[in-house]
MIDOSE-1310 file (N, C-alpha, C; in nm, 2 decimals, decimal comma, always signed):
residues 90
xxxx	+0,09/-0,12/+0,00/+0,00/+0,00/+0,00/+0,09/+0,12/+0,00; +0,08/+0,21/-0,08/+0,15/+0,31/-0,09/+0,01/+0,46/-0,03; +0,10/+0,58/-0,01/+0,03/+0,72/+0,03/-0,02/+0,78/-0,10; -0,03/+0,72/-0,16/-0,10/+0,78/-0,33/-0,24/+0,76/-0,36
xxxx	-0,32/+0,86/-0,38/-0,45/+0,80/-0,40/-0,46/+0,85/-0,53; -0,55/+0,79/-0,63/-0,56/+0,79/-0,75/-0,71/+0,90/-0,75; -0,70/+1,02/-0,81/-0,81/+1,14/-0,77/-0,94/+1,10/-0,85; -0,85/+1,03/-0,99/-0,91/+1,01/-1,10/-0,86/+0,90/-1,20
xxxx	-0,94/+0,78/-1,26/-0,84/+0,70/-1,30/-0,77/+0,69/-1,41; -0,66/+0,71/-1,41/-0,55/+0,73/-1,50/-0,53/+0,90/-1,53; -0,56/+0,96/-1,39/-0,54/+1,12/-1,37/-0,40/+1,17/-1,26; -0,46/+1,26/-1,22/-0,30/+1,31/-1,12/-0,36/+1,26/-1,03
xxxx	-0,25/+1,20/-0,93/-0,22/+1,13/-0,82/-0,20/+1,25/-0,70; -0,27/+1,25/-0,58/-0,23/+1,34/-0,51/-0,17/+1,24/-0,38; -0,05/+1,27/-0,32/+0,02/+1,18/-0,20/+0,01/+1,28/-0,08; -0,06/+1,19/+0,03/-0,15/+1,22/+0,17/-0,11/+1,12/+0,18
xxxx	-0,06/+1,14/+0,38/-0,08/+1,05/+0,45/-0,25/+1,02/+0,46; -0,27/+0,81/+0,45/-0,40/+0,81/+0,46/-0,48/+0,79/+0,55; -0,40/+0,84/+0,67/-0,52/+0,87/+0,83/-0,57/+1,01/+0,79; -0,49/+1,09/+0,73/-0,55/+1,24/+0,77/-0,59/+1,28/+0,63
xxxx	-0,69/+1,20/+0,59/-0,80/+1,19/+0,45/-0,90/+1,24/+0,57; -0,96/+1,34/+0,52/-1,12/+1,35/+0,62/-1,20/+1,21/+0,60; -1,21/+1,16/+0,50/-1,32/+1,03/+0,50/-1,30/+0,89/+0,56; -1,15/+0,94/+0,61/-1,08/+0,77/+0,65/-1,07/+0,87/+0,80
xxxx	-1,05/+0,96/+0,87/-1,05/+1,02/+1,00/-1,20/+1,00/+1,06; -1,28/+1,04/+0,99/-1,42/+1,09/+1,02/-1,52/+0,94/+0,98; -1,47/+0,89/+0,91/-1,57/+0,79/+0,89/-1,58/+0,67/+1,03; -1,67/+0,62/+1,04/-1,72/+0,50/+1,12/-1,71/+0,38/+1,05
xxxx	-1,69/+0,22/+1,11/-1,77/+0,12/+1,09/-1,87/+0,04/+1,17; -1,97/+0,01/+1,13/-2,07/-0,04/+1,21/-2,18/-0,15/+1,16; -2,22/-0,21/+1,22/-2,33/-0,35/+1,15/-2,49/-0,23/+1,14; -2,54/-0,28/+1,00/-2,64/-0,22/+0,97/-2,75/-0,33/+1,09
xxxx	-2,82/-0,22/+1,14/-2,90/-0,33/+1,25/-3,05/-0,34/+1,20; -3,08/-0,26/+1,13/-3,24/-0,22/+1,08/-3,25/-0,14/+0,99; -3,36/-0,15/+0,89/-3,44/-0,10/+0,81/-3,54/+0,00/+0,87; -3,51/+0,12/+0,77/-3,65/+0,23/+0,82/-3,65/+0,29/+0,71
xxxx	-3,81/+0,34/+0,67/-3,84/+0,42/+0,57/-3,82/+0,58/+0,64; -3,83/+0,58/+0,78/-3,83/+0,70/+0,80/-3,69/+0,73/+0,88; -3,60/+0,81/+0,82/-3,48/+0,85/+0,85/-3,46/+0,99/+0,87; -3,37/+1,03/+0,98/-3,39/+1,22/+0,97/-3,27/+1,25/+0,83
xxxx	-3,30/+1,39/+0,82/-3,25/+1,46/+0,71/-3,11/+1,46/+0,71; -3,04/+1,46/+0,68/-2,89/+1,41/+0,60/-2,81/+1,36/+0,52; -2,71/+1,40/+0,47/-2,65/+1,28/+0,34/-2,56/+1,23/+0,42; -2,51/+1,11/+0,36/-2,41/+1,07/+0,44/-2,37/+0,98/+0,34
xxxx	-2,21/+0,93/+0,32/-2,17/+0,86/+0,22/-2,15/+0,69/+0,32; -2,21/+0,63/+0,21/-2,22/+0,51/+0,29/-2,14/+0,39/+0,23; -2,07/+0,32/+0,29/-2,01/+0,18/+0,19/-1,98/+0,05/+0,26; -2,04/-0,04/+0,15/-1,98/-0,22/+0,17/-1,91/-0,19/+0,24
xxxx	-1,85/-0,33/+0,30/-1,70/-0,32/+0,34/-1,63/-0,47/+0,24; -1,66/-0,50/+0,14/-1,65/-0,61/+0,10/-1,53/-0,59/-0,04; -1,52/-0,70/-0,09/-1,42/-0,69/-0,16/-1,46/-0,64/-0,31; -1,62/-0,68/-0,31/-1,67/-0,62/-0,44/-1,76/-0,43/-0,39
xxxx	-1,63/-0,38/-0,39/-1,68/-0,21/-0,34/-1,79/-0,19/-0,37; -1,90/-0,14/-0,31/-1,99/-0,01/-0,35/-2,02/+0,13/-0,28; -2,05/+0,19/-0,34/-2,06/+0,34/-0,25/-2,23/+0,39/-0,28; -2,21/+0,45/-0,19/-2,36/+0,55/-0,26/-2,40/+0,70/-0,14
xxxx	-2,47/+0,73/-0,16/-2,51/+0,89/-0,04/-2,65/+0,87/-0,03; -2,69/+0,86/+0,10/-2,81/+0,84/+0,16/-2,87/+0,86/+0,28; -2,96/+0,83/+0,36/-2,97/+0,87/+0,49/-2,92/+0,75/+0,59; -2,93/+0,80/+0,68/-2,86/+0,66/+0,81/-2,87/+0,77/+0,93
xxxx	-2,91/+0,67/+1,03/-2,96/+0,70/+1,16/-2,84/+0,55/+1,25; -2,78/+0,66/+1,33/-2,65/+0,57/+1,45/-2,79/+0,49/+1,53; -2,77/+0,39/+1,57/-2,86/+0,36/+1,68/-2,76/+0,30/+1,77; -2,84/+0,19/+1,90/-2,73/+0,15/+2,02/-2,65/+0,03/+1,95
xxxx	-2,72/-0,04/+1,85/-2,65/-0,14/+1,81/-2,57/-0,13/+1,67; -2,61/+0,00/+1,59/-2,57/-0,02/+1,46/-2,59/+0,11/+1,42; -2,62/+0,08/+1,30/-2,69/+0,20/+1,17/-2,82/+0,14/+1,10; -2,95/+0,20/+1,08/-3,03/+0,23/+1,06/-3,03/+0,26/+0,88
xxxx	-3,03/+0,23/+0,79/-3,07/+0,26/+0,64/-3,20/+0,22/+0,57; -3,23/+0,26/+0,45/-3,33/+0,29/+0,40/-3,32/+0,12/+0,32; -3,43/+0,05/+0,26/-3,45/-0,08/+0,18/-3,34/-0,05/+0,03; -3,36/+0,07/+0,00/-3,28/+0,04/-0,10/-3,12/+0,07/-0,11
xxxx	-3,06/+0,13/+0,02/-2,94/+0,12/+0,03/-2,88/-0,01/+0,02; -2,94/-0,10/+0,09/-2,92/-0,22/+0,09/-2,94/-0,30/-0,04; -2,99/-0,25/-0,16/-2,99/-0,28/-0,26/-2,85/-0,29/-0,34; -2,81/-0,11/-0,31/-2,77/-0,04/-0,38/-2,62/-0,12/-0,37
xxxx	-2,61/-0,14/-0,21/-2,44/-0,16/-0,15/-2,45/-0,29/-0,17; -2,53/-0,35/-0,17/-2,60/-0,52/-0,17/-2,52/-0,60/-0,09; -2,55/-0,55/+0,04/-2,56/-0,59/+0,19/-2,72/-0,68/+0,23; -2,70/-0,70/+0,38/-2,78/-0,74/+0,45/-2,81/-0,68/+0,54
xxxx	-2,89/-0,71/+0,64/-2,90/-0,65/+0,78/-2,76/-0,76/+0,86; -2,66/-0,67/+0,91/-2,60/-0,75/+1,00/-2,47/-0,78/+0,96; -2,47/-0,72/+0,77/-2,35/-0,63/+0,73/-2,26/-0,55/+0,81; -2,12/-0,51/+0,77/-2,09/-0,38/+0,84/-2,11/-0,26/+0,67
xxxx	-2,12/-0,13/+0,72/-2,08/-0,04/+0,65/-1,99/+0,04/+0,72; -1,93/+0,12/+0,64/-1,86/+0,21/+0,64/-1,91/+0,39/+0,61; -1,92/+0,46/+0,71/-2,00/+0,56/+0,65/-1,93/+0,70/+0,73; -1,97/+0,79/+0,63/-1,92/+0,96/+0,74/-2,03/+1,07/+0,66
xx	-2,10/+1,12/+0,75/-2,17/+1,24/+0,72/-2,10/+1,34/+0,60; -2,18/+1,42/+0,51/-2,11/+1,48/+0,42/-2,12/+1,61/+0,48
């Protein structure tokens, strides 16, 4: 693993240490514990943690055991309940 992150692919390379990326500082991991259609106001970038990546921006609610997302996040990231994601407020 090198400190290079690719901005764009096959673009300029910008070199950061990768703790002090705001999205790798500020982000969480946590097991999705439930489904709700009703989520408060927020974006938040949310992701797999799997080897086949996905990303996406949606709502998510912290609860005591997890995170809280909507039916089709789980689509989208094509997880389960009981998944982890990876997520940080935008």
């Amino acid at each position: 693993m090198t400190d290079e992150v690719d901005v764009i692919d096959a673009g300029p390379k910008i070199v950061a240490p990768l703790n002090e990326l705001i999205p790798v500082k500020e982000s969480e991991v946590k097991p999705v514990s439930n489904i709700s259609a009703d989520l408060p106001e927020g974006r938040w970038i949310i992701a797999n943690t799997k080897i086949d990546y996905r990303a996406s921006v949606g709502q998510l609610q912290e609860t005591a055991d997890g995170v809280a997302v909507q039916e089709n996040m789980l689509q989208a990231l094509e997880i389960e309940t009981g998944d982890h994601v990876r997520y940080f407020k935008l």
